[in-house]
Every structure is written in structure tokens, then in C-alpha cells.
N, CA, C and O atoms as a DFTB+ gen file, in Angstrom:
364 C
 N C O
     1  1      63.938    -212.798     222.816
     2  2      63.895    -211.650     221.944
     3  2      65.038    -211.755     220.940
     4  3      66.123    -212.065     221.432
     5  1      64.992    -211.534     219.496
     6  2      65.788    -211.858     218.646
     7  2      66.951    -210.182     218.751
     8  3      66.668    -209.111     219.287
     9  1      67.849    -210.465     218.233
    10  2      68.325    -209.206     217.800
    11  2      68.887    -208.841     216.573
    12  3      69.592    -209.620     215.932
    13  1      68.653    -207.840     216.248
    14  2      68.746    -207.754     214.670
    15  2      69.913    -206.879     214.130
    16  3      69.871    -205.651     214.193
    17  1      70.941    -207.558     213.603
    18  2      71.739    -206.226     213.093
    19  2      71.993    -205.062     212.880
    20  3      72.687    -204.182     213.389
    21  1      70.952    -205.245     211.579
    22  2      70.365    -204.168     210.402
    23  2      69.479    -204.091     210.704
    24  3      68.770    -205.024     211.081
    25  1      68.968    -202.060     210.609
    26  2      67.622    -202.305     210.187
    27  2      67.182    -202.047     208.529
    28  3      66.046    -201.746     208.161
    29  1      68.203    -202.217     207.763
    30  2      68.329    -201.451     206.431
    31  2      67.150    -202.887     206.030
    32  3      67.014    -203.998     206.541
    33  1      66.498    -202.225     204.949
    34  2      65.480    -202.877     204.221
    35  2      66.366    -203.455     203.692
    36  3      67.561    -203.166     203.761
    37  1      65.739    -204.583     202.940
    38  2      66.444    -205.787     202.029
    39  2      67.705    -205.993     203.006
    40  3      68.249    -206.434     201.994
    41  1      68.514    -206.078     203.821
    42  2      69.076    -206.291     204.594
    43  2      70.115    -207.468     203.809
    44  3      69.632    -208.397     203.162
    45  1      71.093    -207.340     203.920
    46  2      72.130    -208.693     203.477
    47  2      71.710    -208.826     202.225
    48  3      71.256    -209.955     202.036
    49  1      71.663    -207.920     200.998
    50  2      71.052    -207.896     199.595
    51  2      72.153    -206.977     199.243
    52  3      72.816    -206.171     199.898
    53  1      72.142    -207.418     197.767
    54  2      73.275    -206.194     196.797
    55  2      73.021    -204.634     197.026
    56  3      73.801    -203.724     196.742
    57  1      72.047    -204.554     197.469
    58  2      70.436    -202.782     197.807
    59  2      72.139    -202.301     198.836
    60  3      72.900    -201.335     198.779
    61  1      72.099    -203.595     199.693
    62  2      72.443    -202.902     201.184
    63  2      73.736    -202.672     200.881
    64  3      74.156    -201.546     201.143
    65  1      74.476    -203.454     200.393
    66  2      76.044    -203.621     200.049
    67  2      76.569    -202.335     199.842
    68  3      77.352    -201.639     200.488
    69  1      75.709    -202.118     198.369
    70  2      75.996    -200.613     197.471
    71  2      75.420    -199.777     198.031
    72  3      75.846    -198.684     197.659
    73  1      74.383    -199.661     199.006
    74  2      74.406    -198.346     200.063
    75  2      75.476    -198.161     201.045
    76  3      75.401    -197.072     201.614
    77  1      76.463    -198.914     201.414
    78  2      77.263    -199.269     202.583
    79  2      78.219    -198.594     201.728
    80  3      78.494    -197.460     202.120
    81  1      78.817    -198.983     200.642
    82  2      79.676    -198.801     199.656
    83  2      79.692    -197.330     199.486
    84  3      80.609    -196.557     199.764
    85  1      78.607    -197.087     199.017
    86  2      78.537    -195.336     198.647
    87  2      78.711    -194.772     200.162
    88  3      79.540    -193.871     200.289
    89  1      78.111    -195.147     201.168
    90  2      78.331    -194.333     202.041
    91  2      79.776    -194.429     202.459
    92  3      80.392    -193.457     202.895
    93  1      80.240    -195.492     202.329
    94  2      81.898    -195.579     202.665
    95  2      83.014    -194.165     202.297
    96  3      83.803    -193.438     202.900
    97  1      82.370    -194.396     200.642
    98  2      83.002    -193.554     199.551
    99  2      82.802    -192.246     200.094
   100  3      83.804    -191.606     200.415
   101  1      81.394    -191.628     200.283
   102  2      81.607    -190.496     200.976
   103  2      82.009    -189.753     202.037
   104  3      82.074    -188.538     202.227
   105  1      82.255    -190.657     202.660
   106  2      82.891    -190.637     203.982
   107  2      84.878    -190.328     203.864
   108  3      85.506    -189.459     204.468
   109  1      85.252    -191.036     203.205
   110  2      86.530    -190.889     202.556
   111  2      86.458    -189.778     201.628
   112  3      87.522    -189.159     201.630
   113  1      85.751    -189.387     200.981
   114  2      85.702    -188.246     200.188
   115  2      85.797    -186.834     201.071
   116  3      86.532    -185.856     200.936
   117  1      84.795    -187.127     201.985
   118  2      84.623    -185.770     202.754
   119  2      85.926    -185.528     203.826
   120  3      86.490    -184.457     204.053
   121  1      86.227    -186.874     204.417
   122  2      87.967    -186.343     204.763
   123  2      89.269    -185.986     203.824
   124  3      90.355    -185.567     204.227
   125  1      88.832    -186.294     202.301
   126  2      90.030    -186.093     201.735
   127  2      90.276    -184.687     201.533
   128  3      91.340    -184.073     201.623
   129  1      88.726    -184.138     201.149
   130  2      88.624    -182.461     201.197
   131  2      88.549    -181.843     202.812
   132  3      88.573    -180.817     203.490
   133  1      88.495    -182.568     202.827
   134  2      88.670    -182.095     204.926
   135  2      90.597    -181.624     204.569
   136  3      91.025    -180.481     204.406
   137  1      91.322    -182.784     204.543
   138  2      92.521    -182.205     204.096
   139  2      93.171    -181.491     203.167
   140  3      94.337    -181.132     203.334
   141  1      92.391    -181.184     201.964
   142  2      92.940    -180.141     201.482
   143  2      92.570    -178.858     201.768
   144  3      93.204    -177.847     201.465
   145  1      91.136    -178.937     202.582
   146  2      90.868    -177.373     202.712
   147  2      92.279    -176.957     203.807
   148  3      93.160    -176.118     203.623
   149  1      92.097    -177.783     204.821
   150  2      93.463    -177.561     205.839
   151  2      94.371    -177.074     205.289
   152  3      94.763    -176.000     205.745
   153  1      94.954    -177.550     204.304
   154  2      96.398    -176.993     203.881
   155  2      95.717    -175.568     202.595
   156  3      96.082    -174.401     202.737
   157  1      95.399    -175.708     202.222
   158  2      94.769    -174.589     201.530
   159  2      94.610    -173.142     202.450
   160  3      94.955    -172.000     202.149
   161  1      93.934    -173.670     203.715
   162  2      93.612    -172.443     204.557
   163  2      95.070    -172.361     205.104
   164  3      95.464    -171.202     205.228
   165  1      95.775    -173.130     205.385
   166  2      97.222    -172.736     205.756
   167  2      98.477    -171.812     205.065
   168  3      99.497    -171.367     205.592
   169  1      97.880    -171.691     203.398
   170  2      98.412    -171.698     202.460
   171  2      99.950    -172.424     201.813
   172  3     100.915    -172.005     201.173
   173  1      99.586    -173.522     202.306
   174  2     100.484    -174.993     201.620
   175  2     100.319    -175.020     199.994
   176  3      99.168    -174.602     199.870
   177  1     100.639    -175.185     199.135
   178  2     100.593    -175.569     197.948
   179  2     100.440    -176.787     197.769
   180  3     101.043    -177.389     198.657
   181  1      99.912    -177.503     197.036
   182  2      99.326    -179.260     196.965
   183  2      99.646    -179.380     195.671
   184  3      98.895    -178.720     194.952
   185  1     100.627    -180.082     195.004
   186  2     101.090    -179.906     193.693
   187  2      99.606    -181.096     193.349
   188  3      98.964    -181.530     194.305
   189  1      99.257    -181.472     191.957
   190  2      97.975    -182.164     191.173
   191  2      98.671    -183.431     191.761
   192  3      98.050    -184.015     192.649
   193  1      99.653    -183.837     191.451
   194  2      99.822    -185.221     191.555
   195  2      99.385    -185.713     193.019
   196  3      98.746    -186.742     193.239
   197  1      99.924    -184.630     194.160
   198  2      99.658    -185.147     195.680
   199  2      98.094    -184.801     195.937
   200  3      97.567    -185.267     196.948
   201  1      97.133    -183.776     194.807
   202  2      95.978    -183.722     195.599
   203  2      94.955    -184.639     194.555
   204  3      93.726    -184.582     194.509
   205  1      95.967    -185.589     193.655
   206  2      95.061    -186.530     193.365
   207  2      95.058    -187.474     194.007
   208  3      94.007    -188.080     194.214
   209  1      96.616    -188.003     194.675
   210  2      96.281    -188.766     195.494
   211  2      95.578    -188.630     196.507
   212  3      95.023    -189.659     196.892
   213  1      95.397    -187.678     197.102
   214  2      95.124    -187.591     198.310
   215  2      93.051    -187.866     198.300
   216  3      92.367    -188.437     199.150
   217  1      92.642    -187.236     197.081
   218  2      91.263    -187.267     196.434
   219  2      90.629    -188.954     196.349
   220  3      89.540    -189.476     196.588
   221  1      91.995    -189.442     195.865
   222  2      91.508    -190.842     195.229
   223  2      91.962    -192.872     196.141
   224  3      91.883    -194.061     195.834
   225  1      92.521    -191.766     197.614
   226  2      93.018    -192.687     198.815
   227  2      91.479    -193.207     199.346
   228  3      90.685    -192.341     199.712
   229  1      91.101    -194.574     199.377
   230  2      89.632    -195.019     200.079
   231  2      89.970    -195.448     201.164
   232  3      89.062    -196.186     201.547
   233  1      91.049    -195.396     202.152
   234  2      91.250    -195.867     203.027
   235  2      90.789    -194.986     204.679
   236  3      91.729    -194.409     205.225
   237  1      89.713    -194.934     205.228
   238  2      89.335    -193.612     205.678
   239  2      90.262    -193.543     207.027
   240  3      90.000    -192.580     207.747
   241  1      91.366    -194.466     207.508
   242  2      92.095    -194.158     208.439
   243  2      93.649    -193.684     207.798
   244  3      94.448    -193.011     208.450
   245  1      93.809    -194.000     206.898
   246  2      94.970    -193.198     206.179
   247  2      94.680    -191.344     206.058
   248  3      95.303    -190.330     206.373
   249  1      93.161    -191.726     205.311
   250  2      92.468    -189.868     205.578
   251  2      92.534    -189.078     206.482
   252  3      93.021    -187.948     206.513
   253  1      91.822    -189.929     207.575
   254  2      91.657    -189.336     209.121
   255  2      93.552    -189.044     209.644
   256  3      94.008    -188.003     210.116
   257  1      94.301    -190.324     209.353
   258  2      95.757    -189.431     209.876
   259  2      96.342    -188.657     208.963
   260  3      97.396    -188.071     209.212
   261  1      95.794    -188.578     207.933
   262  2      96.301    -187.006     207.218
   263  2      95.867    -185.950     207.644
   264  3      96.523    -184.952     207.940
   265  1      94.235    -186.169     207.730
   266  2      93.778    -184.842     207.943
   267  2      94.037    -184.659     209.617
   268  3      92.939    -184.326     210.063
   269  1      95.014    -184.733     210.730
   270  2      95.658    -184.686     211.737
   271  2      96.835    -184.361     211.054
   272  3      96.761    -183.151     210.845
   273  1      97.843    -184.779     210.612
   274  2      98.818    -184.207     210.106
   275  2      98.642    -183.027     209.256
   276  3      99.510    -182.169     209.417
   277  1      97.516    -182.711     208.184
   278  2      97.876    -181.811     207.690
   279  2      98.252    -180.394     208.583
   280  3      98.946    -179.533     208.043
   281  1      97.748    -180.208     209.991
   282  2      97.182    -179.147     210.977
   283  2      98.730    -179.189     211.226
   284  3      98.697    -179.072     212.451
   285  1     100.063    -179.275     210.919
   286  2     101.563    -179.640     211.431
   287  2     102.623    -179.842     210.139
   288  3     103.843    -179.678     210.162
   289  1     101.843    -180.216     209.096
   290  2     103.126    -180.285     207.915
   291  2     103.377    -179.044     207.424
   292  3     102.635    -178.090     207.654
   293  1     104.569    -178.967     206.631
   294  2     105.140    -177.615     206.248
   295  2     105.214    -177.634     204.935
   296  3     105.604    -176.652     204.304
   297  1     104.789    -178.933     204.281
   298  2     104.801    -179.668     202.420
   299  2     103.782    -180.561     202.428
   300  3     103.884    -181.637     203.018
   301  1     102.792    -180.226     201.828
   302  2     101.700    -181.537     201.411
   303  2     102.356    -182.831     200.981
   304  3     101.810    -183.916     201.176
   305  1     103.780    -182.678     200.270
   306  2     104.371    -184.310     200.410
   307  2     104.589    -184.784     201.795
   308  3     104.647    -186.012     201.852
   309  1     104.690    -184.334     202.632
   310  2     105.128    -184.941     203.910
   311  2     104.228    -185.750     204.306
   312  3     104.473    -186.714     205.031
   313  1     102.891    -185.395     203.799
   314  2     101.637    -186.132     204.338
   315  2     102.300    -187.756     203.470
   316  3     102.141    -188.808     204.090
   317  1     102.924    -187.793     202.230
   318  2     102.622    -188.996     201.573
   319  2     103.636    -189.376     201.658
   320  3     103.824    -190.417     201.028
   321  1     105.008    -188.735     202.540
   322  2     106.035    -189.305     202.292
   323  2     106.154    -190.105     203.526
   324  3     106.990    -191.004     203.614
   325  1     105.154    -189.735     204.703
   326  2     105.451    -190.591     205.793
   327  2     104.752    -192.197     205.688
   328  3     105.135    -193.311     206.046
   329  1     103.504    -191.659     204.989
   330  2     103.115    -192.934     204.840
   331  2     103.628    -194.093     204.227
   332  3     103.275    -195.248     204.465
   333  1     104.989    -193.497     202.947
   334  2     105.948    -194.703     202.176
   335  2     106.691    -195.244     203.460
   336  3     106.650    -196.404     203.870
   337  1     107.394    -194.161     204.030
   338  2     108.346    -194.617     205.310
   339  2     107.614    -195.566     205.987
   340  3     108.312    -196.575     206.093
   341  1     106.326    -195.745     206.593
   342  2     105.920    -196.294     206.808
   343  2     105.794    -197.912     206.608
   344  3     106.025    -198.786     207.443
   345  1     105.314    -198.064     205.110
   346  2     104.878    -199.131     204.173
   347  2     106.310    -199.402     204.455
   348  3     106.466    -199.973     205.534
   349  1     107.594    -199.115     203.680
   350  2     108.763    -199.929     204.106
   351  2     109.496    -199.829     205.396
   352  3     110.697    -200.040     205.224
   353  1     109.193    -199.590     206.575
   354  2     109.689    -200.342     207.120
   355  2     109.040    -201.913     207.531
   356  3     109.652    -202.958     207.753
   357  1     107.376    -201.600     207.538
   358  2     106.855    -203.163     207.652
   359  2     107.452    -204.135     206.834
   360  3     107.193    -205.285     207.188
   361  1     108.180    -204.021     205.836
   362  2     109.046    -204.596     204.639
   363  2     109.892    -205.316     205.733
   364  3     110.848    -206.020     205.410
């Protein structure tokens, strides 16, 4: 009996790629507003610059540990300042 990956039509085609793609995108999209509603309903302030980043991050495990942190920060920068701390110490 064979087994098959996919069952997406055209399967391993540009069709499937850019459906994978978009669904990626929305997936990261819907946690990024996952975290701002959080701090919104908390009443945090999200200055433009941090809720563009936060809008325009595709990384959906950077999302997912924001939107866990946002439920605990006291500044929507904290969400982005841990993640620099982060990046340099792997430095």
C-alpha cells in the first residue's frame, strides 16, 4: 500500500506551495491580532511602531510566545524587547 503525503490536488506544484504560503500567512496574522486584542483588552497602549511590528512578524512561534507573554507584560515593548535580549545573547 503506497502512502501519500498530500492529499492537495496538483500536489508538489506552485497551486500547492502558494496555498501553504497563504495559509502560513494567515495563521501568523491571526496570532498577531490574537496579541493585540490581549493587550488592548488589558488596556496596554501599543505605540504604531510596536503594533507594526508585531502585525508584520511571519514567524508563527515568535507570535505564539508573544501572544503568552502578552497575558503578563506591563509595556507592549517588553514583548520586543525580550526578544532583542534574546537575539544577542546567541551573539
Amino acid at each position: 500500500m503506497a502512502v501519500v503525503g498530500s492529499y492537495f490536488p496538483g500536489r508538489g506544484t506552485l497551486i500547492e506551495l502558494t496555498f501553504r504560503d497563504g495559509q502560513a500567512h494567515g495563521e501568523a496574522a491571526g496570532l498577531a491580532e490574537g496579541v493585540l486584542r490581549i493587550l488592548a483588552h488589558r488596556g496596554i497602549t501599543v505605540r504604531p511602531e510596536t503594533r507594526h511590528r508585531i502585525r508584520e512578524c511571519p514567524y508563527r512561534s515568535t507570535l505564539s510566545h508573544w501572544l503568552d507573554r502578552a497575558f503578563t507584560v506591563s509595556q507592549a515593548d517588553e514583548l520586543l524587547d525580550e526578544l532583542f535580549a534574546v537575539e544577542e545573547s546567541d551573539r
